[in-house]
C-alpha positions in Angstrom: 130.4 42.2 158.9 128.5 44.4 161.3 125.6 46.7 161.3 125.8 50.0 160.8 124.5 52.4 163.7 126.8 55.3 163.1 126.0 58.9 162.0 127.3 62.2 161.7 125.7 64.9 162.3 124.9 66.4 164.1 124.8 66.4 166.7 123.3 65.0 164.1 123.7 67.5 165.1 123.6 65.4 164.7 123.6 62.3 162.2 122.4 64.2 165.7 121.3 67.4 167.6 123.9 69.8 168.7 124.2 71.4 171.8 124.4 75.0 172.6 127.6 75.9 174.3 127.1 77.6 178.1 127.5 81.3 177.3 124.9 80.6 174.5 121.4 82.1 174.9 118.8 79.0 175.4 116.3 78.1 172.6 112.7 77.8 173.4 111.9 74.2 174.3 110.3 73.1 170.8 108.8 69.5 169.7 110.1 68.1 166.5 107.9 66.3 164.1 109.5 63.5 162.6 109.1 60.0 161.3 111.5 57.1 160.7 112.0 55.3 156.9 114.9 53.0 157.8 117.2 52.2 160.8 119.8 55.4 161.6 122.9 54.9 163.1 124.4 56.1 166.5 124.8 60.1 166.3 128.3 61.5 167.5 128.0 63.4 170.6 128.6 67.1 170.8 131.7 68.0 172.2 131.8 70.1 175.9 133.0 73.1 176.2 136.4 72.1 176.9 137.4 68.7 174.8 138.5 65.7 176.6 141.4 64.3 177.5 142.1 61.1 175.8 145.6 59.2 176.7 147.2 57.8 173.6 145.7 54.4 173.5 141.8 54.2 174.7 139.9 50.8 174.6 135.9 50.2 175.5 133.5 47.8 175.1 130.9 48.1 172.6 128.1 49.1 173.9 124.0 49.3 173.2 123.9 52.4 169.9 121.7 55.1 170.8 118.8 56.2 168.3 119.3 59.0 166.1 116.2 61.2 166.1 113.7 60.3 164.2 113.9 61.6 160.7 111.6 61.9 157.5 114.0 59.8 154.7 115.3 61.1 152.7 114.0 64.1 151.4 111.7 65.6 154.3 111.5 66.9 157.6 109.7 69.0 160.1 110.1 71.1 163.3 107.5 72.6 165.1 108.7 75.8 166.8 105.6 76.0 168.8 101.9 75.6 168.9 100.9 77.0 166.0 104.4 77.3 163.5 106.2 74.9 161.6 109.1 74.8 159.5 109.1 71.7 156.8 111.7 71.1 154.2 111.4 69.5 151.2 113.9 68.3 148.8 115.6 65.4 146.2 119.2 64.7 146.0 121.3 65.5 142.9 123.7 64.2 140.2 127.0 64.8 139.0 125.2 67.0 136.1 122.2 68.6 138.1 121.6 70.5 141.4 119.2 69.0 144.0 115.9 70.4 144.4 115.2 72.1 147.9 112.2 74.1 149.2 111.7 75.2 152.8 108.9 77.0 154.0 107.5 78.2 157.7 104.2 77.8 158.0 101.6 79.4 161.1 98.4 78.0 161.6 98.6 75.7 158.2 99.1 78.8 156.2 102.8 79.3 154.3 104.7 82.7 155.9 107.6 82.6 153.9 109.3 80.0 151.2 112.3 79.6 149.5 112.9 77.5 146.3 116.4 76.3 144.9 119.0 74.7 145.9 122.2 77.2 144.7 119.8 80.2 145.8 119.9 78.8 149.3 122.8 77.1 149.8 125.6 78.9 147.2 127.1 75.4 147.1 128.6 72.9 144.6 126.5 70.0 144.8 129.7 68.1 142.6 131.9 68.4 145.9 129.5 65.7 147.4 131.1 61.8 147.5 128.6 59.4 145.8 126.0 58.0 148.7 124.3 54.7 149.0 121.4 56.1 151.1 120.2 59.8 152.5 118.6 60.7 156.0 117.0 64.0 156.6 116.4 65.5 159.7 115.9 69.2 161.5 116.3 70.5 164.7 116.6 73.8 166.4 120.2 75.5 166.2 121.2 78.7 168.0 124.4 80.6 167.1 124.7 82.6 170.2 122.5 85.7 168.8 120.6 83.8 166.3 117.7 81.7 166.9 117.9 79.1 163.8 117.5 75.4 162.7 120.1 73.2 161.3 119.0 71.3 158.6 121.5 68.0 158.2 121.3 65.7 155.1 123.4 63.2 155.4 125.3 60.9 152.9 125.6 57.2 154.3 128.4 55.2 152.4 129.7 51.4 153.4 129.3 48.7 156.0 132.8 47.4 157.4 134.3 50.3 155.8 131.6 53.3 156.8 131.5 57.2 156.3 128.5 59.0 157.4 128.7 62.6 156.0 126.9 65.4 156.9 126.2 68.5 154.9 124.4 71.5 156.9 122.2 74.1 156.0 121.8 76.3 159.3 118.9 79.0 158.5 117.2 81.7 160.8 113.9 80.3 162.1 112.0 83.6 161.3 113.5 85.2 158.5 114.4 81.6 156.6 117.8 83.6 155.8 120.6 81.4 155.7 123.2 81.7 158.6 125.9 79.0 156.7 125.7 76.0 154.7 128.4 73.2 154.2 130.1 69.9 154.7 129.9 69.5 158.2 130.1 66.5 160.8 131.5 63.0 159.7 132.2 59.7 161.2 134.2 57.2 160.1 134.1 53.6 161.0 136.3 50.9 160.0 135.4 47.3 161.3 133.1 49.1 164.2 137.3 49.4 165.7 138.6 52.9 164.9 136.0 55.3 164.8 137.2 59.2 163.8 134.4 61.7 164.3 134.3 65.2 163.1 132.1 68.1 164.6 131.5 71.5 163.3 129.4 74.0 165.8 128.8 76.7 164.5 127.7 80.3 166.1 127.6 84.0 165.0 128.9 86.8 167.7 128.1 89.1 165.7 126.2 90.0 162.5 129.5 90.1 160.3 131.0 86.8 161.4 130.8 83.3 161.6 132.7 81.2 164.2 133.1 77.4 163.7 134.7 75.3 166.7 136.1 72.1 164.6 136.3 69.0 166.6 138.3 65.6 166.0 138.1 62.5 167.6 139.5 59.5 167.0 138.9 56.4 169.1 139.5 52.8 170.2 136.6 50.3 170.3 137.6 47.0 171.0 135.7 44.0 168.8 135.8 40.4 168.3 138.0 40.5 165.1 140.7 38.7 164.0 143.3 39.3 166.2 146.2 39.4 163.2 143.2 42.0 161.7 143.0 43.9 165.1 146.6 44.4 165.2 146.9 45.7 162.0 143.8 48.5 162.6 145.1 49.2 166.2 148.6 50.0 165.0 147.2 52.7 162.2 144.4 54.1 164.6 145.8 57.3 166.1 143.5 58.4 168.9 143.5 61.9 170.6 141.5 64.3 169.9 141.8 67.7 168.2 140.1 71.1 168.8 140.1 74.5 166.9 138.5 77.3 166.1 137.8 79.2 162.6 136.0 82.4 161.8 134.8 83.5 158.3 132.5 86.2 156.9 128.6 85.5 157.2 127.6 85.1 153.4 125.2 87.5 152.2 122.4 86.2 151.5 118.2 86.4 151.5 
């Protein structure tokens, strides 16, 4: 019933780049390489520092959907980190019975630095825990964690029309070392009838070597459309807008 122009990443990062939070240290200004193999849909928006206030019932117009960075589709993407360095990643989704394939490798003046092959011995996660997707977007931008300079790599799982998910899952990786900071299901969006629209944001950052802290964001709003009005009642009624803030820390996995 309507077009799709939703994402989730991101900030995508997505879906969507993410924003580093004020105290963070500033990343380089960098120009990412990309290209575009279909339409994306409108990223979610990195939340501030503090969330905003939302009163119990919120209406808006719909308005023009902003474009997602460009992204290789689906299964590369690069960032250049500078004049002379690049980081590309290449990879194929999987099934049910077999792990995707995944390669990433920085490259400096043409010439390959450092690579890393396999999905499980960069990610350490089960690819079965992934919902089935009618259509993958790549993209790659740079990430920092507060001590970290990295990039956060966001595939994302695009599922429905009236009835829409976008799912991201994120592979956040040092941009020297290749070492991965912390992979996972990350941001989503859900849209029914372009009318409720729930988004969920994970930013992640590291204060310290041993730990990982990941601010998770939820918002849930009101977008008023030309529906039905017995239709819009019924969706109004069951969207519950607000929005919801907290804050997890874990150990920083072990890894190469």
């Amino acid at each position: 019933m309507f077009a799709r122009r939703l994402a989730f990443v991101l900030p995508l990062i997505p879906a969507c780049t993410t924003a580093s939070p004020p105290h963070a240290a500033q990343t380089p200004k960098t120009t990412p390489i990309t290209s575009v193999a279909q339409p994306a849909p409108t990223p979610s928006t990195p939340l501030p520092s503090e969330a905003p206030q939302i009163p119990d019932e919120v209406e808006t117009t719909p308005s023009t959907p902003t474009p997602m960075a460009e992204e290789f589709a689906p299964g590369e993407a690069k960032l250049a980190l500078g004049r002379d360095t690049v980081i590309t990643v290449h990879w194929t989704p999987g099934t049910p019975e077999q792990d995707p394939t995944l390669m990433i490798e920085r490259l400096q003046e043409g010439k390959t630095v450092r690579r890393r092959e396999g999905w499980q011995e960069i990610t350490h996660f089960d690819w079965s825990k992934m919902q089935p997707c009618e259509s993958w977007g790549t993209q790659m931008v740079n990430y920092n964690l507060g001590n970290t300079d990295g990039v956060r790599i966001s595939l994302v799982c695009r599922t429905g029309e009236d009835y829409f998910t976008s799912s991201e899952f994120a592979l956040i990786l040092d941009s020297t070392t290749l070492k991965t900071l912390w992979a996972g299901l990350a941001d989503r969006t859900e849209s029914i009838m372009d009318s409720c629209i729930t988004t969920h944001h994970i930013d992640v950052r590291s204060p310290s070597a041993e730990v990982i802290e990941k601010k998770i964001s939820k918002i849930t709003r009101w977008v008023d459309q030309p529906i039905a009005s017995e239709v819009k009642l019924r969706l109004k009624q069951d969207c519950k807008v607000g929005v919801d803030v907290h804050i997890e820390t874990e150990a920083r996995p072990k890894t190469k």
